[in-house]
C-alpha positions in Angstrom: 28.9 27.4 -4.4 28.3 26.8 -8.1 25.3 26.2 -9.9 26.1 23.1 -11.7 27.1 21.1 -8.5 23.5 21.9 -7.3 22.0 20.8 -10.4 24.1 17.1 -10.3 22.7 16.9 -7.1 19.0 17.5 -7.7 19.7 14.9 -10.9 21.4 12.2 -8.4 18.7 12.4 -5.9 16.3 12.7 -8.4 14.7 15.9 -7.3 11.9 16.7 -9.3 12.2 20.4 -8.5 15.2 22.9 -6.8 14.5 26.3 -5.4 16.5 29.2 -4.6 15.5 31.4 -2.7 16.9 34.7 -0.1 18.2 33.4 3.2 18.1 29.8 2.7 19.5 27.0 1.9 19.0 25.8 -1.7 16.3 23.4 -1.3 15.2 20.2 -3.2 11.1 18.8 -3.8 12.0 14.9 -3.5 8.9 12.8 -4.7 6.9 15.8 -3.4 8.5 16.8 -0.4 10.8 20.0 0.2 14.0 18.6 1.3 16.9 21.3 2.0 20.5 20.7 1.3 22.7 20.3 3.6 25.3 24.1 2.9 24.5 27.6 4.7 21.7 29.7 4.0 22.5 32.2 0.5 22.8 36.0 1.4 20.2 38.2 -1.3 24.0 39.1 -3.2 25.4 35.0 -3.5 21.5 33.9 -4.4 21.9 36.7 -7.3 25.3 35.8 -8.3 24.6 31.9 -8.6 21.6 32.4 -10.7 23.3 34.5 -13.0 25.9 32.0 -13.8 23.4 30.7 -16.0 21.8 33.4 -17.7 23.5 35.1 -20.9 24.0 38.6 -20.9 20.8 39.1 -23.2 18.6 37.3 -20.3 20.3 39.2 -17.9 18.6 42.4 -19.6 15.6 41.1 -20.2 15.3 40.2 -16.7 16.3 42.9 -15.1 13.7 45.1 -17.8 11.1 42.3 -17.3 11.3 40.7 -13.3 10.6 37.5 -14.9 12.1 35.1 -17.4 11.7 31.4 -18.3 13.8 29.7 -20.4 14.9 25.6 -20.0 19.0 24.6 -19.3 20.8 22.2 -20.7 23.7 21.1 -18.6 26.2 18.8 -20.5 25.7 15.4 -19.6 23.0 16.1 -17.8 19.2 16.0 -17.7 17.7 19.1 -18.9 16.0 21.8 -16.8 12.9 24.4 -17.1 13.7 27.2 -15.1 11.6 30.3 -13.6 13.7 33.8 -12.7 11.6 36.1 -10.4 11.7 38.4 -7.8 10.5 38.0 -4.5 11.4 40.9 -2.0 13.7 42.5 -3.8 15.8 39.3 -4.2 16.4 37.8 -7.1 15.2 33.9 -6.5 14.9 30.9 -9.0 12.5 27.5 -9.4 14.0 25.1 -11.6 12.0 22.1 -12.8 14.2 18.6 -13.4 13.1 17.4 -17.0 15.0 13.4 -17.6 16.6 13.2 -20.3 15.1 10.2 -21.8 11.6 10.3 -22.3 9.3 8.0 -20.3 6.7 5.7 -21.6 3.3 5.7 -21.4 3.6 1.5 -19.7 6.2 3.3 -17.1 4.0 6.2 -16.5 1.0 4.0 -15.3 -0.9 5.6 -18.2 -4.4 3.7 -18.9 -4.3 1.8 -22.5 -6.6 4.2 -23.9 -4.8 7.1 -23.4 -2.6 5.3 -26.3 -5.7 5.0 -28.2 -6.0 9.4 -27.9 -2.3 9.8 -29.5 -3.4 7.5 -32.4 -6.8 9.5 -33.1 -6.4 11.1 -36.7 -8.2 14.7 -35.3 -9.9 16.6 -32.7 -8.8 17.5 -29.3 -7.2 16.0 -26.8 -6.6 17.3 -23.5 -3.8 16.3 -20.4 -5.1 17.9 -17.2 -3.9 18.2 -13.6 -2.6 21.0 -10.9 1.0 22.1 -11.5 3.8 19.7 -11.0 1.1 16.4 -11.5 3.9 15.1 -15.3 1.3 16.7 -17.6 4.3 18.0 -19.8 5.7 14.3 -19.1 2.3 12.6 -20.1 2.2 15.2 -22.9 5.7 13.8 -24.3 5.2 10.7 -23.7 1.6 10.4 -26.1 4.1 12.8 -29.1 7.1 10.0 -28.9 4.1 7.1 -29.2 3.2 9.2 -32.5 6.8 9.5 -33.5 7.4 5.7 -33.1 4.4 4.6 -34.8 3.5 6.8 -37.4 5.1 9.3 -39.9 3.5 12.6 -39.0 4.8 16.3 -39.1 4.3 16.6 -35.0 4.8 20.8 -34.4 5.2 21.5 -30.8 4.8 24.9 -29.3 6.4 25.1 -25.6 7.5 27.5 -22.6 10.4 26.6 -22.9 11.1 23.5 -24.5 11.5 20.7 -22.3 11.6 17.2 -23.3 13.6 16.8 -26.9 12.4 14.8 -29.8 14.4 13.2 -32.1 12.3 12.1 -35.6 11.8 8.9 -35.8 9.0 7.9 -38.7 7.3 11.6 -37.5 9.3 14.9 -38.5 8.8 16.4 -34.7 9.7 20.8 -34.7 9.9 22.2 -31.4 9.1 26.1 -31.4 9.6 27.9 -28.2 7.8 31.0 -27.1 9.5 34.2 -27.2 12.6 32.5 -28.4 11.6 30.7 -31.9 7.7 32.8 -32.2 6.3 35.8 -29.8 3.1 34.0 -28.8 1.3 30.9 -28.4 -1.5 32.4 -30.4 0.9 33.4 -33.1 2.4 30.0 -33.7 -0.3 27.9 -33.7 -1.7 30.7 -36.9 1.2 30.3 -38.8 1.8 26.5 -37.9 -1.3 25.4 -40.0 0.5 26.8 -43.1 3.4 24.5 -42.1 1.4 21.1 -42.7 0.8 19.7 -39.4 -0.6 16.2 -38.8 -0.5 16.9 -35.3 0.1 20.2 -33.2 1.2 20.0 -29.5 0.5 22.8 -27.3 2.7 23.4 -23.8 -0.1 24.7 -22.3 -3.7 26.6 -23.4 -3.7 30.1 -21.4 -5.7 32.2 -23.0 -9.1 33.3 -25.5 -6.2 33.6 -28.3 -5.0 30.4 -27.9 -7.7 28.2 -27.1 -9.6 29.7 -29.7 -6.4 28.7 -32.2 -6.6 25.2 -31.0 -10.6 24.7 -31.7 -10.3 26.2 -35.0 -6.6 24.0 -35.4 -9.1 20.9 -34.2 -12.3 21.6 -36.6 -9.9 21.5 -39.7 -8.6 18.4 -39.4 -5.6 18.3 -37.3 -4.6 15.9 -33.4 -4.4 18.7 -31.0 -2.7 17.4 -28.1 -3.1 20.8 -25.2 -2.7 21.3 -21.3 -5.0 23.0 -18.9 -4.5 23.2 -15.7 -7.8 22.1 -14.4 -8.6 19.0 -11.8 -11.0 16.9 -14.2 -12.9 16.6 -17.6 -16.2 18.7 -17.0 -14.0 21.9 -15.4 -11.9 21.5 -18.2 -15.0 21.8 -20.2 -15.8 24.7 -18.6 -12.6 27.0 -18.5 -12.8 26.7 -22.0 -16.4 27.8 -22.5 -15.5 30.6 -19.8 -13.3 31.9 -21.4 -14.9 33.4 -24.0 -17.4 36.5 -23.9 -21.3 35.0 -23.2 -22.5 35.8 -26.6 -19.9 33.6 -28.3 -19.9 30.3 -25.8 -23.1 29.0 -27.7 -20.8 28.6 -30.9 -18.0 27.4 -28.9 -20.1 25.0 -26.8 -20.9 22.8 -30.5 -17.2 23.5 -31.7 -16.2 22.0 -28.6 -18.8 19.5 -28.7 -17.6 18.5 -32.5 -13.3 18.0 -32.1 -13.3 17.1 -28.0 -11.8 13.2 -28.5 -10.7 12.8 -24.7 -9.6 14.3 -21.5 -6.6 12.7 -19.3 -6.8 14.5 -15.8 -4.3 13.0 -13.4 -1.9 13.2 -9.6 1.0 12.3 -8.6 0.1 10.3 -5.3 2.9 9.3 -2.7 3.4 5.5 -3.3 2.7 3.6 0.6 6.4 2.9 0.6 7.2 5.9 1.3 9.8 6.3 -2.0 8.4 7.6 -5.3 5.0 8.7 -6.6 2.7 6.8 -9.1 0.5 8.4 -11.6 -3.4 8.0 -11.0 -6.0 9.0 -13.8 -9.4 9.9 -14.7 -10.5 9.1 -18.3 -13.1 11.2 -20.1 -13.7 9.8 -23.6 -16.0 12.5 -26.1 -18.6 10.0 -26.7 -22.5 11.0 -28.3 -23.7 11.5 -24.8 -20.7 13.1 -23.5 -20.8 15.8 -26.8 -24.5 16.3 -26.0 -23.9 16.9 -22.5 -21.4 19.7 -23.8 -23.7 20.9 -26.3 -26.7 21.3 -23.8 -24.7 23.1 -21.1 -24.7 19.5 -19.1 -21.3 19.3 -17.5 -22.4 18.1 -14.5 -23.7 15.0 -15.9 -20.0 14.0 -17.4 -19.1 13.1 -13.9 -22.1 10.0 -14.3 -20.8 9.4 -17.9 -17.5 8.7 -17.1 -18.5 6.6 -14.2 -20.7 4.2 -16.8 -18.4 4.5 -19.1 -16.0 1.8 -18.0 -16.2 -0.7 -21.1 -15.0 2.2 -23.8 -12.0 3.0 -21.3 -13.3 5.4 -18.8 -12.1 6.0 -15.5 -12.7 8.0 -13.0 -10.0 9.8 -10.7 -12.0 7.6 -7.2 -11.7 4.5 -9.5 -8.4 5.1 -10.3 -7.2 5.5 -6.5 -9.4 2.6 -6.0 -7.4 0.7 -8.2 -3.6 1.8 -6.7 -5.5 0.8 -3.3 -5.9 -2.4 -4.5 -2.5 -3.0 -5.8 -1.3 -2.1 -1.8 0.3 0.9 -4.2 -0.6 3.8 -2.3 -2.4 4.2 1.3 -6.1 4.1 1.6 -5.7 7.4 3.8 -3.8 9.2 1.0 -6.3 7.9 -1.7 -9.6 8.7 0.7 -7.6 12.1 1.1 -7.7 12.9 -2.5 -11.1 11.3 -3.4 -13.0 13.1 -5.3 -16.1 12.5 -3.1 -14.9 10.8 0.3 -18.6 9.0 1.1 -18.7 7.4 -2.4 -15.0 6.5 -2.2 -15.9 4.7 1.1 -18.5 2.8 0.0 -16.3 2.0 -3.3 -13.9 0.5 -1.4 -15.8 -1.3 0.8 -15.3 -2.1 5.0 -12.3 -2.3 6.5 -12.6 -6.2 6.9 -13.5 -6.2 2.8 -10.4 -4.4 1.9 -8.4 -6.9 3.8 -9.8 -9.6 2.2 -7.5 -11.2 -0.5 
Protein backbone atom coordinates (compact mmCIF):
# COMPACT_ATOMS: atom_id res chain seq x y z
CA UNK A 1 0.00 0.00 0.00
CA UNK A 2 1.30 3.49 -0.74
CA UNK A 3 0.58 6.55 0.86
CA UNK A 4 -0.36 8.64 -2.11
CA UNK A 5 -3.10 6.18 -3.31
CA UNK A 6 -4.73 6.76 0.12
CA UNK A 7 -4.47 10.30 0.00
CA UNK A 8 -6.33 10.40 -3.87
CA UNK A 9 -8.80 8.60 -2.19
CA UNK A 10 -9.58 10.63 0.83
CA UNK A 11 -9.48 13.73 -2.01
CA UNK A 12 -12.11 11.73 -4.37
CA UNK A 13 -14.44 10.91 -1.63
CA UNK A 14 -13.88 14.09 -0.21
CA UNK A 15 -12.85 12.99 3.23
CA UNK A 16 -12.29 15.67 5.40
CA UNK A 17 -9.98 13.69 7.54
CA UNK A 18 -7.78 10.13 7.17
CA UNK A 19 -6.38 8.23 10.13
CA UNK A 20 -3.80 5.71 10.49
CA UNK A 21 -3.70 3.91 13.03
CA UNK A 22 -2.02 0.11 14.61
CA UNK A 23 -4.28 -2.81 13.61
CA UNK A 24 -6.63 -1.19 11.39
CA UNK A 25 -7.62 -0.38 8.39
CA UNK A 26 -6.78 3.19 7.18
CA UNK A 27 -9.92 4.93 7.91
CA UNK A 28 -11.66 8.07 6.41
CA UNK A 29 -14.10 10.99 8.52
CA UNK A 30 -16.70 11.50 5.52
CA UNK A 31 -18.97 14.68 6.36
CA UNK A 32 -18.25 13.68 9.98
CA UNK A 33 -18.44 10.14 10.05
CA UNK A 34 -15.53 7.49 10.39
CA UNK A 35 -15.76 5.48 7.37
CA UNK A 36 -12.93 2.67 6.97
CA UNK A 37 -11.49 1.59 3.70
CA UNK A 38 -12.14 -1.17 2.27
CA UNK A 39 -7.93 -3.13 2.47
CA UNK A 40 -6.58 -5.30 5.58
CA UNK A 41 -5.92 -4.05 8.79
CA UNK A 42 -1.84 -2.35 9.01
CA UNK A 43 0.52 -4.46 11.19
CA UNK A 44 2.55 -1.68 13.95
CA UNK A 45 5.79 -2.32 11.14
CA UNK A 46 3.51 -1.41 7.57
CA UNK A 47 1.58 1.54 9.70
CA UNK A 48 5.39 2.76 10.38
CA UNK A 49 6.71 2.26 7.01
CA UNK A 50 3.79 4.07 5.13
CA UNK A 51 3.97 7.11 7.23
CA UNK A 52 7.43 7.43 6.75
CA UNK A 53 7.15 7.67 3.06
CA UNK A 54 6.31 11.07 3.64
CA UNK A 55 8.55 12.35 6.17
CA UNK A 56 12.20 13.56 5.14
CA UNK A 57 14.96 12.23 6.88
CA UNK A 58 15.25 15.53 9.10
CA UNK A 59 11.39 14.81 10.36
CA UNK A 60 12.28 11.42 10.69
CA UNK A 61 14.78 12.59 13.64
CA UNK A 62 12.92 15.01 14.91
CA UNK A 63 10.22 12.55 15.39
CA UNK A 64 11.76 9.99 16.68
CA UNK A 65 13.66 12.75 19.38
CA UNK A 66 10.30 14.46 19.78
CA UNK A 67 7.04 11.64 19.51
CA UNK A 68 5.31 14.26 17.74
CA UNK A 69 5.52 16.35 14.56
CA UNK A 70 3.10 18.43 12.47
CA UNK A 71 3.97 19.67 9.36
CA UNK A 72 1.23 20.08 6.10
CA UNK A 73 1.84 17.82 2.58
CA UNK A 74 1.60 18.87 -0.60
CA UNK A 75 0.86 16.08 -3.03
CA UNK A 76 1.29 17.09 -6.77
CA UNK A 77 -1.87 17.68 -8.18
CA UNK A 78 -3.54 17.31 -5.35
CA UNK A 79 -5.26 19.13 -2.44
CA UNK A 80 -2.91 19.87 0.31
CA UNK A 81 -2.81 18.19 3.72
CA UNK A 82 -2.11 19.06 7.54
CA UNK A 83 -0.75 16.20 9.08
CA UNK A 84 -0.20 15.07 12.94
CA UNK A 85 2.73 12.19 13.67
CA UNK A 86 2.24 10.60 17.20
CA UNK A 87 2.56 7.68 19.06
CA UNK A 88 0.02 5.76 20.49
CA UNK A 89 1.15 2.34 22.11
CA UNK A 90 4.24 2.16 20.92
CA UNK A 91 3.08 2.46 17.31
CA UNK A 92 3.78 5.01 15.28
CA UNK A 93 0.07 6.37 13.94
CA UNK A 94 -0.85 9.43 11.82
CA UNK A 95 -4.16 12.12 11.46
CA UNK A 96 -4.05 13.83 8.41
CA UNK A 97 -6.46 16.82 7.82
CA UNK A 98 -7.78 17.33 3.89
CA UNK A 99 -7.15 21.17 3.21
CA UNK A 100 -8.97 21.95 -0.80
CA UNK A 101 -6.96 23.47 -2.82
CA UNK A 102 -8.95 26.33 -3.86
CA UNK A 103 -10.04 28.40 -1.21
CA UNK A 104 -13.84 28.65 -0.39
CA UNK A 105 -15.86 31.68 -0.10
CA UNK A 106 -17.41 33.23 2.58
CA UNK A 107 -21.21 33.03 0.14
CA UNK A 108 -20.31 29.13 -0.16
CA UNK A 109 -19.41 28.76 3.39
CA UNK A 110 -22.92 30.00 4.62
CA UNK A 111 -21.03 32.73 6.44
CA UNK A 112 -23.48 35.59 7.74
CA UNK A 113 -22.90 39.07 5.68
CA UNK A 114 -21.33 40.61 8.60
CA UNK A 115 -18.69 38.42 9.11
CA UNK A 116 -17.61 40.27 5.69
CA UNK A 117 -18.09 43.39 7.48
CA UNK A 118 -15.15 41.88 10.45
CA UNK A 119 -12.46 41.26 7.45
CA UNK A 120 -12.98 44.89 6.31
CA UNK A 121 -12.64 46.49 9.93
CA UNK A 122 -9.32 48.74 9.74
CA UNK A 123 -8.18 47.25 13.65
CA UNK A 124 -8.91 45.44 16.68
CA UNK A 125 -9.63 41.83 17.17
CA UNK A 126 -11.41 39.55 15.61
CA UNK A 127 -12.00 36.14 16.68
CA UNK A 128 -13.24 32.55 14.68
CA UNK A 129 -14.37 30.13 17.29
CA UNK A 130 -15.59 26.53 17.36
CA UNK A 131 -14.44 22.83 18.69
CA UNK A 132 -11.83 21.11 16.47
CA UNK A 133 -12.61 20.14 13.03
CA UNK A 134 -15.94 22.87 12.90
CA UNK A 135 -13.63 25.01 9.21
CA UNK A 136 -12.29 27.67 11.60
CA UNK A 137 -8.91 27.51 9.63
CA UNK A 138 -11.39 27.43 6.46
CA UNK A 139 -13.49 30.52 7.81
CA UNK A 140 -10.16 31.94 8.82
CA UNK A 141 -8.97 31.81 4.94
CA UNK A 142 -11.70 32.52 3.61
CA UNK A 143 -12.15 36.39 5.60
CA UNK A 144 -7.79 36.83 4.56
CA UNK A 145 -8.63 36.12 0.54
CA UNK A 146 -11.81 38.73 1.05
CA UNK A 147 -8.93 41.15 2.24
CA UNK A 148 -6.68 40.12 -0.56
CA UNK A 149 -9.44 40.71 -3.20
CA UNK A 150 -10.52 43.88 -1.93
CA UNK A 151 -7.89 45.71 -0.57
CA UNK A 152 -4.08 46.21 -0.80
CA UNK A 153 -2.82 45.22 2.64
CA UNK A 154 0.49 43.45 3.82
CA UNK A 155 -1.71 40.31 5.35
CA UNK A 156 1.24 38.23 7.61
CA UNK A 157 -0.08 34.92 8.61
CA UNK A 158 1.49 32.83 11.34
CA UNK A 159 0.29 28.99 10.96
CA UNK A 160 0.93 25.26 12.33
CA UNK A 161 1.60 24.32 9.54
CA UNK A 162 0.55 26.30 6.75
CA UNK A 163 -2.59 25.13 5.16
CA UNK A 164 -4.51 27.07 2.81
CA UNK A 165 -2.06 29.12 0.17
CA UNK A 166 -2.46 32.66 -0.74
CA UNK A 167 -1.47 34.08 -3.78
CA UNK A 168 -1.30 38.28 -3.58
CA UNK A 169 -3.71 39.66 -5.25
CA UNK A 170 -4.07 43.73 -4.40
CA UNK A 171 -2.76 42.42 -0.57
CA UNK A 172 1.05 41.24 -0.31
CA UNK A 173 -0.14 37.93 1.84
CA UNK A 174 3.45 36.09 3.84
CA UNK A 175 2.81 32.90 5.31
CA UNK A 176 5.26 32.01 8.23
CA UNK A 177 5.10 28.67 9.74
CA UNK A 178 5.95 27.63 13.19
CA UNK A 179 9.11 25.88 13.82
CA UNK A 180 9.81 25.88 10.13
CA UNK A 181 9.98 29.67 9.06
CA UNK A 182 9.95 31.24 13.23
CA UNK A 183 10.27 29.00 16.61
CA UNK A 184 7.15 30.38 18.23
CA UNK A 185 3.88 31.96 17.82
CA UNK A 186 4.83 34.49 20.40
CA UNK A 187 8.08 35.10 18.58
CA UNK A 188 6.53 35.93 15.27
CA UNK A 189 3.88 37.90 16.02
CA UNK A 190 7.06 40.33 18.01
CA UNK A 191 8.99 40.63 15.18
CA UNK A 192 5.98 40.73 12.60
CA UNK A 193 5.07 44.34 13.79
CA UNK A 194 8.42 45.53 12.63
CA UNK A 195 7.50 44.05 9.16
CA UNK A 196 4.51 46.60 8.47
CA UNK A 197 1.46 44.58 8.89
CA UNK A 198 -2.05 45.96 7.98
CA UNK A 199 -3.34 42.84 9.16
CA UNK A 200 -1.84 39.84 11.14
CA UNK A 201 -3.50 36.28 11.04
CA UNK A 202 -2.97 33.96 13.76
CA UNK A 203 -3.48 29.92 13.24
CA UNK A 204 -4.57 29.65 16.49
CA UNK A 205 -4.11 31.67 20.14
CA UNK A 206 -2.56 28.92 22.70
CA UNK A 207 -1.00 30.58 25.14
CA UNK A 208 -0.40 33.92 27.85
CA UNK A 209 2.63 34.70 25.21
CA UNK A 210 0.57 34.78 22.42
CA UNK A 211 -2.65 36.13 23.32
CA UNK A 212 -0.87 38.70 25.05
CA UNK A 213 1.08 39.43 21.49
CA UNK A 214 -2.20 39.76 19.71
CA UNK A 215 -3.93 42.45 22.36
CA UNK A 216 -0.87 44.43 22.28
CA UNK A 217 -0.66 43.68 18.07
CA UNK A 218 -4.65 44.93 18.32
CA UNK A 219 -4.22 48.25 20.65
CA UNK A 220 -1.63 49.57 18.10
CA UNK A 221 -3.50 49.66 15.23
CA UNK A 222 -3.44 46.50 13.43
CA UNK A 223 -6.86 43.60 12.07
CA UNK A 224 -6.03 40.66 14.10
CA UNK A 225 -7.78 37.89 12.70
CA UNK A 226 -7.02 34.70 15.69
CA UNK A 227 -8.60 31.17 16.57
CA UNK A 228 -9.70 29.82 19.89
CA UNK A 229 -11.03 26.87 20.43
CA UNK A 230 -13.92 27.87 22.51
CA UNK A 231 -17.89 27.10 21.84
CA UNK A 232 -19.20 30.86 21.91
CA UNK A 233 -18.37 34.65 22.38
CA UNK A 234 -18.56 35.16 26.21
CA UNK A 235 -16.10 31.75 26.89
CA UNK A 236 -14.09 33.10 24.44
CA UNK A 237 -14.02 36.21 26.53
CA UNK A 238 -13.16 34.35 29.30
CA UNK A 239 -10.16 31.93 28.22
CA UNK A 240 -8.59 35.02 27.45
CA UNK A 241 -9.04 36.82 30.71
CA UNK A 242 -8.09 33.29 32.37
CA UNK A 243 -5.40 33.13 31.13
CA UNK A 244 -3.56 35.51 32.64
CA UNK A 245 -2.33 35.73 36.43
CA UNK A 246 -5.53 37.50 38.63
CA UNK A 247 -3.57 40.64 39.25
CA UNK A 248 -3.17 41.38 35.66
CA UNK A 249 -6.93 40.42 34.22
CA UNK A 250 -8.17 43.95 35.39
CA UNK A 251 -5.77 45.51 32.67
CA UNK A 252 -6.55 42.93 30.31
CA UNK A 253 -10.34 43.07 30.84
CA UNK A 254 -10.22 47.09 29.29
CA UNK A 255 -7.60 46.07 26.65
CA UNK A 256 -9.86 43.47 25.68
CA UNK A 257 -12.75 45.64 26.08
CA UNK A 258 -10.90 48.41 23.73
CA UNK A 259 -9.68 46.14 20.29
CA UNK A 260 -12.55 43.20 20.58
CA UNK A 261 -14.46 44.04 16.99
CA UNK A 262 -16.40 40.57 16.76
CA UNK A 263 -16.52 36.96 17.60
CA UNK A 264 -17.66 34.25 14.79
CA UNK A 265 -18.32 30.92 16.83
CA UNK A 266 -19.67 28.19 14.56
CA UNK A 267 -20.51 23.80 13.70
CA UNK A 268 -20.47 21.91 11.23
CA UNK A 269 -24.15 20.34 11.38
CA UNK A 270 -25.08 17.13 9.18
CA UNK A 271 -27.31 18.61 6.44
CA UNK A 272 -31.11 16.40 6.63
CA UNK A 273 -30.04 14.76 3.43
CA UNK A 274 -27.87 12.77 4.80
CA UNK A 275 -24.73 14.12 2.30
CA UNK A 276 -22.55 17.03 3.44
CA UNK A 277 -22.55 19.51 6.39
CA UNK A 278 -23.52 23.18 6.43
CA UNK A 279 -21.93 25.81 8.50
CA UNK A 280 -24.16 27.41 11.43
CA UNK A 281 -23.06 30.65 13.34
CA UNK A 282 -23.35 32.69 16.23
CA UNK A 283 -22.43 36.45 15.76
CA UNK A 284 -21.06 38.51 18.65
CA UNK A 285 -20.42 42.10 17.48
CA UNK A 286 -18.09 44.41 20.32
CA UNK A 287 -20.70 46.93 20.63
CA UNK A 288 -20.72 49.87 23.85
CA UNK A 289 -22.79 47.45 25.83
CA UNK A 290 -21.02 44.47 24.85
CA UNK A 291 -17.34 46.30 25.83
CA UNK A 292 -18.92 47.28 29.08
CA UNK A 293 -20.16 43.96 29.78
CA UNK A 294 -16.32 42.85 29.32
CA UNK A 295 -15.13 45.70 31.23
CA UNK A 296 -17.40 45.07 34.34
CA UNK A 297 -16.74 41.33 34.50
CA UNK A 298 -20.40 40.84 32.80
CA UNK A 299 -19.99 37.89 30.36
CA UNK A 300 -22.96 36.35 31.17
CA UNK A 301 -24.98 39.10 30.00
CA UNK A 302 -23.39 38.79 26.17
CA UNK A 303 -25.60 35.84 25.78
CA UNK A 304 -28.84 38.65 26.12
CA UNK A 305 -26.82 41.07 23.89
CA UNK A 306 -26.34 39.01 21.17
CA UNK A 307 -29.79 37.85 21.31
CA UNK A 308 -31.15 41.76 20.88
CA UNK A 309 -28.72 42.45 18.81
CA UNK A 310 -30.22 41.15 15.64
CA UNK A 311 -30.42 44.63 13.56
CA UNK A 312 -26.39 45.30 13.82
CA UNK A 313 -25.87 41.57 12.54
CA UNK A 314 -26.10 39.40 15.57
CA UNK A 315 -26.91 35.96 15.76
CA UNK A 316 -27.07 33.58 18.02
CA UNK A 317 -25.84 29.83 17.54
CA UNK A 318 -30.19 28.62 18.54
CA UNK A 319 -31.03 31.37 15.88
CA UNK A 320 -28.79 30.24 13.57
CA UNK A 321 -30.07 26.41 13.79
CA UNK A 322 -33.34 28.00 13.84
CA UNK A 323 -32.68 29.31 10.63
CA UNK A 324 -31.13 25.97 8.74
CA UNK A 325 -34.51 24.46 10.36
CA UNK A 326 -36.36 26.66 8.44
CA UNK A 327 -34.71 26.19 5.19
CA UNK A 328 -35.59 22.09 5.71
CA UNK A 329 -31.46 22.31 5.79
CA UNK A 330 -30.76 20.29 8.60
CA UNK A 331 -33.21 18.13 11.07
CA UNK A 332 -35.04 19.71 13.93
CA UNK A 333 -33.62 16.70 16.08
CA UNK A 334 -29.99 17.48 15.13
CA UNK A 335 -30.45 21.27 15.60
CA UNK A 336 -32.61 20.67 19.13
CA UNK A 337 -29.55 18.28 19.76
CA UNK A 338 -27.03 21.07 19.49
CA UNK A 339 -29.12 23.99 20.97
CA UNK A 340 -27.59 25.89 23.10
CA UNK A 341 -30.57 25.80 25.52
CA UNK A 342 -33.12 22.98 24.34
CA UNK A 343 -36.45 24.71 26.27
CA UNK A 344 -35.70 28.10 24.63
CA UNK A 345 -34.91 26.44 21.24
CA UNK A 346 -38.37 24.74 21.60
CA UNK A 347 -40.33 27.51 22.21
CA UNK A 348 -38.20 29.38 19.32
CA UNK A 349 -39.24 27.11 17.01
CA UNK A 350 -42.59 26.84 17.79
CA UNK A 351 -45.21 23.44 17.96
CA UNK A 352 -44.92 20.88 15.84
CA UNK A 353 -48.08 21.90 13.81
CA UNK A 354 -46.22 25.60 13.55
CA UNK A 355 -43.14 24.23 12.11
CA UNK A 356 -45.16 22.50 9.48
CA UNK A 357 -46.88 25.39 8.55
CA UNK A 358 -45.58 27.00 5.19
Amino acid sequence: MHLSALLQLAVSRKASDLHLTNQCAPILRIDGVLVAVNSPALSREELKQLIYQALSEQQIRKFEAEKELDFSLAPKGMDRFRVNVHVQRGAVEAALRRIPMLIPTMETLNLPLIAADLARKPNGLVLVTGPAGSGKTTTQAAMVDRINAEAAKVIICIEDPIEYLHVNKRSIVKQREVYRDTNTFAEALKRCLRQDPNVIVIGEMRDLETISAALTAAETGHLVIATLHTPDAPQSIDRIIDVFPPHQQPQVRLQLSSTLQGVISQQLIPLASGKGRILAAEVMIATAGVRNMIRDRQTEQIRSAIQTGASLGMKTMDKALKDLCEKSLISYEVALSLAAKAEEFKALMGSPKQRSEP
